[in-house]
C-alpha positions in Angstrom: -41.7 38.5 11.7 -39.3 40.4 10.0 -36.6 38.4 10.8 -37.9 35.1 9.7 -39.3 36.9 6.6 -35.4 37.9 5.6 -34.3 34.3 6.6 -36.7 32.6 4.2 -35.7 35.2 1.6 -32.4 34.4 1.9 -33.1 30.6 1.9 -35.4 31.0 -1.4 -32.0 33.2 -3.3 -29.5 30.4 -2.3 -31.6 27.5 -3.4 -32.5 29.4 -6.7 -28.7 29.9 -7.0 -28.2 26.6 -6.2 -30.9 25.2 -8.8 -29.2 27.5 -11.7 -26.2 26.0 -11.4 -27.1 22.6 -12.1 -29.0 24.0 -15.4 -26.0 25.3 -16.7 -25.6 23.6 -20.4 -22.5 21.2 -21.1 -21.3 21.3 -24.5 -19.4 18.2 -25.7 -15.8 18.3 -26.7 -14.3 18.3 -30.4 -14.1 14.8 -32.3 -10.9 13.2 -31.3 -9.9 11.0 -34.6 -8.3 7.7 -33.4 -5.5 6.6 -35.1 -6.0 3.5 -37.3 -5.0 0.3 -35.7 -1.9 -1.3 -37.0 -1.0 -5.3 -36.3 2.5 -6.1 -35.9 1.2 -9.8 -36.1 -0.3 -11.1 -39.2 -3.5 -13.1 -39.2 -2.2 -16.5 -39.7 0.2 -16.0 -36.3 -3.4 -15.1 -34.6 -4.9 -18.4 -35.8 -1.9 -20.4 -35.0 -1.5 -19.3 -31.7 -5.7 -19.9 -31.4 -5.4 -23.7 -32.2 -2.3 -24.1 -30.0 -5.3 -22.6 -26.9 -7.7 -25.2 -28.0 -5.7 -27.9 -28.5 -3.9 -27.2 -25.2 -7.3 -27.1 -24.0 -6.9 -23.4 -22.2 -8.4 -20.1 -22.8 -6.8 -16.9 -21.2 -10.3 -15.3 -22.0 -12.5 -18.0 -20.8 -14.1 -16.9 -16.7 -12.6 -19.9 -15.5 -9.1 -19.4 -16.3 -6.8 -20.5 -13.7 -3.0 -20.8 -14.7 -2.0 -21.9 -10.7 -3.5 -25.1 -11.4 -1.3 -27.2 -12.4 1.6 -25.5 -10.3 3.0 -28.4 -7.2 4.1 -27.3 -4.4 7.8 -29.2 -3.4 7.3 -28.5 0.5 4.3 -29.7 2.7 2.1 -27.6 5.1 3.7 -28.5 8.1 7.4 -27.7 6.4 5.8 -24.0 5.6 4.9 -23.6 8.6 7.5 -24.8 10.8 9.9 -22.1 8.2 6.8 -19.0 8.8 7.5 -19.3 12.6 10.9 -19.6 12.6 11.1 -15.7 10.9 8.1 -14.9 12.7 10.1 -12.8 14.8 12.8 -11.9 12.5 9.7 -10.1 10.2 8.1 -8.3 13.2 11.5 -7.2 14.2 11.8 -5.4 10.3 8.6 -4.3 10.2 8.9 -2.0 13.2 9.4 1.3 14.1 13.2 0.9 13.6 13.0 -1.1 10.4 14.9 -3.5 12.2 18.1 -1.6 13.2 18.3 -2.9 16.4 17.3 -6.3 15.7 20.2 -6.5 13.3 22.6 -5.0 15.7 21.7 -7.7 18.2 21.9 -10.5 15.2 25.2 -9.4 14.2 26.6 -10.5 17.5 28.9 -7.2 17.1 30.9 -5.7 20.4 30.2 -2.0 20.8 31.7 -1.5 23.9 34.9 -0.2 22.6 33.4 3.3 20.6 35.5 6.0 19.6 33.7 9.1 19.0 34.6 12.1 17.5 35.0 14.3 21.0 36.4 11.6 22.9 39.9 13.4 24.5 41.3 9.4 26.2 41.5 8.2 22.6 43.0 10.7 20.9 45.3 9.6 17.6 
């Protein structure tokens, strides 16, 4: 008895010191002035650049803005893919754990048969 009476005491003192910590008061922080906004464009560059939108018929603001529209592609689907798997294993090789050291050794066509290292006493100079 005693010990669940001490238990639930303790329970009722954390959640009351719990509960006063959310009632603590938050003040609000000193007025900030903003600085008056200055144009570096004057109001008849605003409007001219407004009727060049409209009579292009586009509007950078407008939801449906989509400036990839009128791009063209100059190759067909078949040539990108055809060029994607031909470096398919050219990007797996740099995007591995070596970043592509030793597919570049190997690409490089390079004989390493011949090293001289620093130790080495049958080619000394």
């Amino acid at each position: 008895m005693n010990r669940t009476l001490s238990t639930f005491a303790f329970a009722a003192v954390a959640a009351a010191a719990i509960a006063a910590s959310f009632v603590t008061p938050a003040y609000a922080d000193d007025i900030t002035p903003t600085p008056a906004f200055t144009s570096t464009r004057s109001r008849a560059e605003v409007q001219a650049e407004l009727r060049q939108f409209i009579r292009d018929g586009v509007n950078p603001w407008a939801d449906n803005y989509a400036p990839q529209q009128a791009v063209a592609s100059s190759r067909t689907r078949d040539q990108v893919t055809a060029e994607f798997l031909a470096s398919r294993e050219e990007v797996a090789a740099m995007s591995g754990e070596d970043s592509g050291s030793a597919y570049l050794r190997l690409a490089q066509g390079q004989d390493h048969s011949a090293r001289v290292f620093a130790g080495d006493l049958d080619n000394l100079q």
